[in-house]
KOLKOLZA-315269 format. One line per field, with one value per residue: x, y negated, z of N, C-alpha, C in turn. Coordinates in steps of 0.001 Angstrom, whole numbers. Atoms other than C-alpha are relative to their C-alpha. Example, Ala and Ser with C-alpha at 12.3 -4.5 7.8 and 13.67 -1.06 7.14 Angstrom:
BEGIN
n.c1	(890:-820)
n.c2	(1190:1190)
n.c3	(0:-60)
ca.c1	(12300:13670)
ca.c2	(4500:1060)
ca.c3	(7800:7140)
c.c1	(900:-770)
c.c2	(-1200:-1090)
c.c3	(0:730)
END
This chain:
BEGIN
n.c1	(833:-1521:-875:987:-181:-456:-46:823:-141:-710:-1636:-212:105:-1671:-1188:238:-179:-1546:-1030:840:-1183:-622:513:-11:-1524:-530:413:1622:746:223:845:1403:603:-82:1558:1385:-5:-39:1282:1188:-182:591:1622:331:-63:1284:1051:-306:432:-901:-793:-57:1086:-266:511:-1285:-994:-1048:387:1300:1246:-727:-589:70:-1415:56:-1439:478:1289:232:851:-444:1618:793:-538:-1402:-226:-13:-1333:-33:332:-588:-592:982:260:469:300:1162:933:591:1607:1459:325:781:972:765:-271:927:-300:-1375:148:215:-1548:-1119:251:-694:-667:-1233:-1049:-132:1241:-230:-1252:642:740:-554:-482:700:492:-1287:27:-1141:-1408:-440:-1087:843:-619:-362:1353:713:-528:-1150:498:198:-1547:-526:1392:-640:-1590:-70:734:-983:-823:299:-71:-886:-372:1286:-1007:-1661:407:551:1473:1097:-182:-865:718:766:1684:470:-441:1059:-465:695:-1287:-82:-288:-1824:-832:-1293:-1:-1434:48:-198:750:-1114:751:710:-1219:-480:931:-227:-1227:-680:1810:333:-150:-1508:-67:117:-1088:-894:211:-933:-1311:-107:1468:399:817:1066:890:1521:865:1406:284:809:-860:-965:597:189:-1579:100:487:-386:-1332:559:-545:927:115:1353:917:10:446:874)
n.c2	(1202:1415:-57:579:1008:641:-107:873:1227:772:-564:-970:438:380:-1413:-818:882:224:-934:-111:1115:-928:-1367:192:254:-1357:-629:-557:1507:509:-1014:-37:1034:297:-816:682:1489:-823:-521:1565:413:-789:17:1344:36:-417:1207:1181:-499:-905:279:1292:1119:854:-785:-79:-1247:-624:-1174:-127:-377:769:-1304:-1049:-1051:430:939:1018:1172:999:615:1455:1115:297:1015:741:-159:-1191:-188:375:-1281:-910:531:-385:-1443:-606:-902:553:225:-912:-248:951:-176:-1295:180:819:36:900:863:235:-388:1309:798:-698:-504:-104:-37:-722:1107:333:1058:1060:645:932:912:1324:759:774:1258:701:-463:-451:739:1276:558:507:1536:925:592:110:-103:-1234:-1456:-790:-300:-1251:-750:-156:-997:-1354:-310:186:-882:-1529:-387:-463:-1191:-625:-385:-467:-1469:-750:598:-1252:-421:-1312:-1597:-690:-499:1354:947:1518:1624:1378:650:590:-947:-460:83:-1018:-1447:-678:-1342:-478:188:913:1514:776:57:886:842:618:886:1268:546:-336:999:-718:-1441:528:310:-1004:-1323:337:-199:-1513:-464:-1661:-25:406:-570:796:-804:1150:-140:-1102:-1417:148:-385:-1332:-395:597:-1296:-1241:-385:479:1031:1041:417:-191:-182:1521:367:-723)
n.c3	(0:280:1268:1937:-352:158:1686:73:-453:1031:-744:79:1497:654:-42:828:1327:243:-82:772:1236:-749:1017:1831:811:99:1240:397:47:1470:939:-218:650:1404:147:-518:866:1516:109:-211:697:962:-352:-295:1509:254:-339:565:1570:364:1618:-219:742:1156:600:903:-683:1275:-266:608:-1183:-1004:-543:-1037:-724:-1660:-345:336:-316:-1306:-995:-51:-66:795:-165:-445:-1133:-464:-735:-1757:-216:-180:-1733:-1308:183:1818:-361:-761:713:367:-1148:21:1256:-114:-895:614:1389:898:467:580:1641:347:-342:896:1526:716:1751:-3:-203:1335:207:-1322:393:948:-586:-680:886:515:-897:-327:-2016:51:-741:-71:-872:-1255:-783:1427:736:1330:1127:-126:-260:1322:788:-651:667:1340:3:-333:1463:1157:-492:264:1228:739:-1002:360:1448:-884:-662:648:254:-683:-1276:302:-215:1887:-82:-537:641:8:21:-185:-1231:-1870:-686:337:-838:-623:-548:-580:852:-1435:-1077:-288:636:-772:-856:439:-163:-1076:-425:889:629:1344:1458:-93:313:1248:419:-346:1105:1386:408:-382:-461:-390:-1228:-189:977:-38:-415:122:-1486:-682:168:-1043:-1115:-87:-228:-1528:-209:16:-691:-1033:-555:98:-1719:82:-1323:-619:-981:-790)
ca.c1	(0:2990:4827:1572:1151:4104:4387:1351:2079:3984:7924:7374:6220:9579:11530:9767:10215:14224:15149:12894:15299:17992:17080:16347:20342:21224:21920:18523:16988:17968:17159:13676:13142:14319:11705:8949:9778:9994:6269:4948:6271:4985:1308:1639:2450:-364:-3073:-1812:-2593:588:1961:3275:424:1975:-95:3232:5225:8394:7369:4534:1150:3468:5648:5249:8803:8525:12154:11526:8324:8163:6042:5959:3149:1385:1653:5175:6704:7761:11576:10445:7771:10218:12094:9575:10288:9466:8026:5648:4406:3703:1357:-522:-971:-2697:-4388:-6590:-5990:-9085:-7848:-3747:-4905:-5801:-2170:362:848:2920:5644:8338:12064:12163:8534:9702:13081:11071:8761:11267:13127:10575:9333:13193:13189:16392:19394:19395:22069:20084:22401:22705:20907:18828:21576:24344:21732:20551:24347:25389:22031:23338:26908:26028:23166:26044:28387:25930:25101:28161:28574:25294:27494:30581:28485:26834:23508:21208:20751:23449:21164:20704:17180:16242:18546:16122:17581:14971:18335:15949:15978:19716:21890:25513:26301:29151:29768:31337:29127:30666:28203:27035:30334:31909:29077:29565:33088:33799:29731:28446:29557:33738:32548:31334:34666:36344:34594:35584:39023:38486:34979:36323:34212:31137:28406:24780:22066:17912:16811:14455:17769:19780:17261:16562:20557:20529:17952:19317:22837:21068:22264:18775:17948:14524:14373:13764:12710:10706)
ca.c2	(0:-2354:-1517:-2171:-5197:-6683:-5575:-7655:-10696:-13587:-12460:-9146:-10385:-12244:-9474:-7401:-10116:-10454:-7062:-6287:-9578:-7345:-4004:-5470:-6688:-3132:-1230:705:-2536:-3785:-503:-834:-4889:-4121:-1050:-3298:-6273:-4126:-2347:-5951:-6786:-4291:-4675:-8440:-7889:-5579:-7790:-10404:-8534:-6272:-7898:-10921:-13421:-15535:-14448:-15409:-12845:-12061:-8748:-7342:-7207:-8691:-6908:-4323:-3383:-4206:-5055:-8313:-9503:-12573:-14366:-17940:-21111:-21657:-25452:-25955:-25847:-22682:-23735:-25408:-22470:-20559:-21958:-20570:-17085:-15048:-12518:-15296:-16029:-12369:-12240:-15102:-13714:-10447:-11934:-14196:-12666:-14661:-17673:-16871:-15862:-19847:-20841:-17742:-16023:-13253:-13652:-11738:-13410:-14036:-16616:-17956:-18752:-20659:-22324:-24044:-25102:-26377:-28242:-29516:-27565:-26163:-27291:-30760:-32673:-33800:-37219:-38291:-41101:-41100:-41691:-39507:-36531:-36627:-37189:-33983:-32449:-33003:-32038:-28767:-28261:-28948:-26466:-23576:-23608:-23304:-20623:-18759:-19063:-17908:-14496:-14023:-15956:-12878:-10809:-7898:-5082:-2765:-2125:-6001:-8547:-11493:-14895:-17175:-19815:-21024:-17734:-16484:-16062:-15591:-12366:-11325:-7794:-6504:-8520:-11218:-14081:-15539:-15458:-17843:-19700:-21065:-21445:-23507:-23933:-23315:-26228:-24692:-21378:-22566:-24267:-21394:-18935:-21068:-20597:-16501:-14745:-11058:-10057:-11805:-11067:-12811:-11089:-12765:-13111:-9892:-7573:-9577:-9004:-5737:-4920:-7029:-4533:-1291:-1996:-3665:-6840:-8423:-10077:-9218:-9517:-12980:-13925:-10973)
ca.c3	(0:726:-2421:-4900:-2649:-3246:-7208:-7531:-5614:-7432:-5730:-6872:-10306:-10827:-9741:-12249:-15311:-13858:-13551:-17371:-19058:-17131:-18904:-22619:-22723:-22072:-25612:-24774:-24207:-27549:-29522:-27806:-28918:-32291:-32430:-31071:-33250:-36608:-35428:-34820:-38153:-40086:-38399:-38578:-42914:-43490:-41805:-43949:-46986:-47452:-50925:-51790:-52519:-55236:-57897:-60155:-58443:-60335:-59138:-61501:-59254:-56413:-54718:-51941:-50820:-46926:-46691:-48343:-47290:-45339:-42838:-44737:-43801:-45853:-44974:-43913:-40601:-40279:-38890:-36002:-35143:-35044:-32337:-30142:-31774:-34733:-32019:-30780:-34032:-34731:-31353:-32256:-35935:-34352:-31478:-34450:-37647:-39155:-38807:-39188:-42870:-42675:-41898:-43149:-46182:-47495:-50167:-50839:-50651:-54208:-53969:-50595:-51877:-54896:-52478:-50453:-53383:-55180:-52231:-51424:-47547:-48521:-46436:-45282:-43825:-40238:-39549:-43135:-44814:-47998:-50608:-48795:-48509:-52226:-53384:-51213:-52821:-56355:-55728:-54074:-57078:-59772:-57957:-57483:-60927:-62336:-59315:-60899:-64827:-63287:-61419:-64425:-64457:-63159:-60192:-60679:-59153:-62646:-61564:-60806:-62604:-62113:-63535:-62539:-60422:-57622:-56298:-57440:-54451:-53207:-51923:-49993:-51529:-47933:-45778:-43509:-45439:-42036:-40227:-43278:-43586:-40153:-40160:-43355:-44841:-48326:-50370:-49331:-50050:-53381:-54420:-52795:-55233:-58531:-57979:-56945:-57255:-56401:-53327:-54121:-56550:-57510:-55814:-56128:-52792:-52685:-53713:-51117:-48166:-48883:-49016:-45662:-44448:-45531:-43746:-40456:-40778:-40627:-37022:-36876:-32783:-31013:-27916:-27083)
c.c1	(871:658:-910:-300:577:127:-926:-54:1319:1575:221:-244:1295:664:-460:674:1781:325:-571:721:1262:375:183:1605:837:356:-1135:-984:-422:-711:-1533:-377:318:-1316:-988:-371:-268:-1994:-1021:304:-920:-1681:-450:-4:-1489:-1591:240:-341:1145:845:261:-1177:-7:-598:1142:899:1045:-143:-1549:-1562:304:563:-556:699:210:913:59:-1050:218:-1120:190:-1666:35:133:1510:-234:382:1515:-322:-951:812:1042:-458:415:-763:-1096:-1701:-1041:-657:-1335:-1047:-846:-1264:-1008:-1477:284:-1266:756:1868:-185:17:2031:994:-579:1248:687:1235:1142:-392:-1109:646:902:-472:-783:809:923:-482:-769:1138:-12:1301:1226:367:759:-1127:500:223:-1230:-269:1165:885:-605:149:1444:602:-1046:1014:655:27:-954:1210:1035:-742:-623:822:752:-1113:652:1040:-760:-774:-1682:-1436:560:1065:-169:-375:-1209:-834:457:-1434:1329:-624:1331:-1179:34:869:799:1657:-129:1105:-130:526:-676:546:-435:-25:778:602:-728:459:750:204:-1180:292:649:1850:-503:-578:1558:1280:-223:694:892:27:-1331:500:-528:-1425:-759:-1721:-1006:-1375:-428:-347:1232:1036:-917:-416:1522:205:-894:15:1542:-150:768:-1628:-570:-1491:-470:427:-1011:-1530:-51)
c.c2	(-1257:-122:-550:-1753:-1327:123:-857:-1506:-769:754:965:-257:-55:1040:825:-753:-216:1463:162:-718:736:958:-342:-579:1338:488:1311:-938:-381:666:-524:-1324:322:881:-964:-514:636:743:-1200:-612:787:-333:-1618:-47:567:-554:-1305:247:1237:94:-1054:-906:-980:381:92:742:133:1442:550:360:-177:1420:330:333:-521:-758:-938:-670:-919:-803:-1621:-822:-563:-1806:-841:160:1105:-100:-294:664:824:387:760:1352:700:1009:-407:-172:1417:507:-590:664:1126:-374:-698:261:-929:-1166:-397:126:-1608:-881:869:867:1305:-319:487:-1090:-881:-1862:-909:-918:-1468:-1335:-967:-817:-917:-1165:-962:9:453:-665:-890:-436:-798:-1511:-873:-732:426:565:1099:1343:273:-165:1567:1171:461:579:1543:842:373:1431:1715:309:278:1218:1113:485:1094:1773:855:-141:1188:422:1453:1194:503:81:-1397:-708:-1172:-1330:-943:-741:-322:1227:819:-364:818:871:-22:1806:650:-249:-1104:-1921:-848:-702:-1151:-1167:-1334:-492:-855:-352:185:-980:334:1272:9:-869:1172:966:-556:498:1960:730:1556:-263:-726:353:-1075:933:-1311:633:1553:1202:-374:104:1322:751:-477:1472:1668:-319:-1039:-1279:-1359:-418:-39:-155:-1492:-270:790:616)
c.c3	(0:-1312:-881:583:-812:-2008:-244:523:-912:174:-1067:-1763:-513:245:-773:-1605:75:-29:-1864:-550:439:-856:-1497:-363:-8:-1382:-213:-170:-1132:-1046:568:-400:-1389:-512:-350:-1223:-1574:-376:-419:-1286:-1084:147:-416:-2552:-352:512:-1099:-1328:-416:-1052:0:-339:-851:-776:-1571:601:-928:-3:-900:806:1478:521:1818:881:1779:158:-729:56:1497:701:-689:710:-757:-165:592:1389:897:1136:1474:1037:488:844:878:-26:-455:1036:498:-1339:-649:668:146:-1148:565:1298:-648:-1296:-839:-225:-183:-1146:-418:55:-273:-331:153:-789:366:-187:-1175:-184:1181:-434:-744:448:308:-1125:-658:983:709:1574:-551:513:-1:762:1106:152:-1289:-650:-1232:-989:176:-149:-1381:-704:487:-762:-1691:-159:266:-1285:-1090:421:-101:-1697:-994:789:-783:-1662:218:37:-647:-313:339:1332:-564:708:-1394:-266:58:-1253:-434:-663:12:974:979:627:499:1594:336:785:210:0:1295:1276:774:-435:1179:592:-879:-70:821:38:-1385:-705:-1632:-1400:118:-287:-2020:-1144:103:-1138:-1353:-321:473:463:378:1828:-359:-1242:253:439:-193:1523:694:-36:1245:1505:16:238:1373:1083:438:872:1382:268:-37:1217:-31:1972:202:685:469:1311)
END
């Protein structure tokens, strides 16, 4: 009677919620949020419709392939959502699927990619004004397109090879993309390739998240 007591009273609460954040950094922990997060993904796609919803799909009748479907909104705002955690927006999606259908969508990488391009969400400098952004815009534009010539103007999966460019992406052929990224950023890894493309290759979003995917480099858990 003491023990369910205290499990129930606030104390015993927190000591359940600290030892439980405790537990999930364990490497059973983790296996068990990545599980979760992957079930809640899958349940949170198929409520959503289960295909991409572009009805221009580069995919014929949209695509299907799981490992590329994403969670976009429909109206924008998905980065700062997501702050909160990809895990949170999967629990709202299923606690109200009527009206998440009103606010996200399916689309596979490939459409997403397209979206934010075409709507100019794609990688803005945060502290820079107006002219410096769209000059940095240009320059990095001008660069990956002659990065896109260079790799061969398609996606270089045999089974794929998409060349629509807003979708076209660098690929690090060993892996290791995120890690350079960080340390020297895209517009040096772009000058870097000019002068020496072995190691890298053009992938279209949906062949580079699905390759992401199959060799578990896709971070699918957060803040569950």
């Amino acid at each position: 009677e003491i023990v369910r007591k205290y499990r129930h009273s606030k104390e015993g609460k927190e000591a359940l919620r600290r030892s439980m954040r405790k537990w999930l950094k364990t490497p059973g922990g983790r296996e068990y949020r990545k599980k979760t997060a992957k079930l809640l993904r899958e349940k949170v796609i198929s409520i959503l419709g289960g295909r991409c919803s572009n009805p221009n799909c580069l995919v014929l009748g949209g695509c299907t392939d799981i490992r590329c479907l994403q969670i976009d909104h429909i109206n924008g705002g998905g980065t700062e959502e997501r702050k909160r955690g990809i895990t949170t927006i999967y629990y709202k999606i299923l606690n109200d699927p009527i009206s998440a259908k009103t606010q996200y969508q399916v689309l596979c990488a490939n459409c997403n990619w397209i979206k934010k391009y075409e709507q100019k969400e794609i990688i803005k400098k945060v502290n820079a004004d107006e002219k410096e952004r769209e000059y940095g815009r240009k320059r990095r534009n001008i660069l990956r397109f002659e990065i896109i010539k260079l790799l061969g103007g398609k996606c270089s999966n045999p089974e794929c090879q998409v060349s629509d460019i807003r979708c076209l992406q660098v690929d690090h052929i060993n892996g290791g993309g995120h890690k350079e990224i960080r340390a020297i950023g895209i517009g040096a890894i772009y000058i870097k390739l000019i002068k020496d493309s072995t190691g890298y290759q053009m992938l279209c979003a949906n062949c580079n998240w699905i390759k992401k995917y199959e060799n578990n480099e896709v971070r699918i858990v957060n803040h569950l």
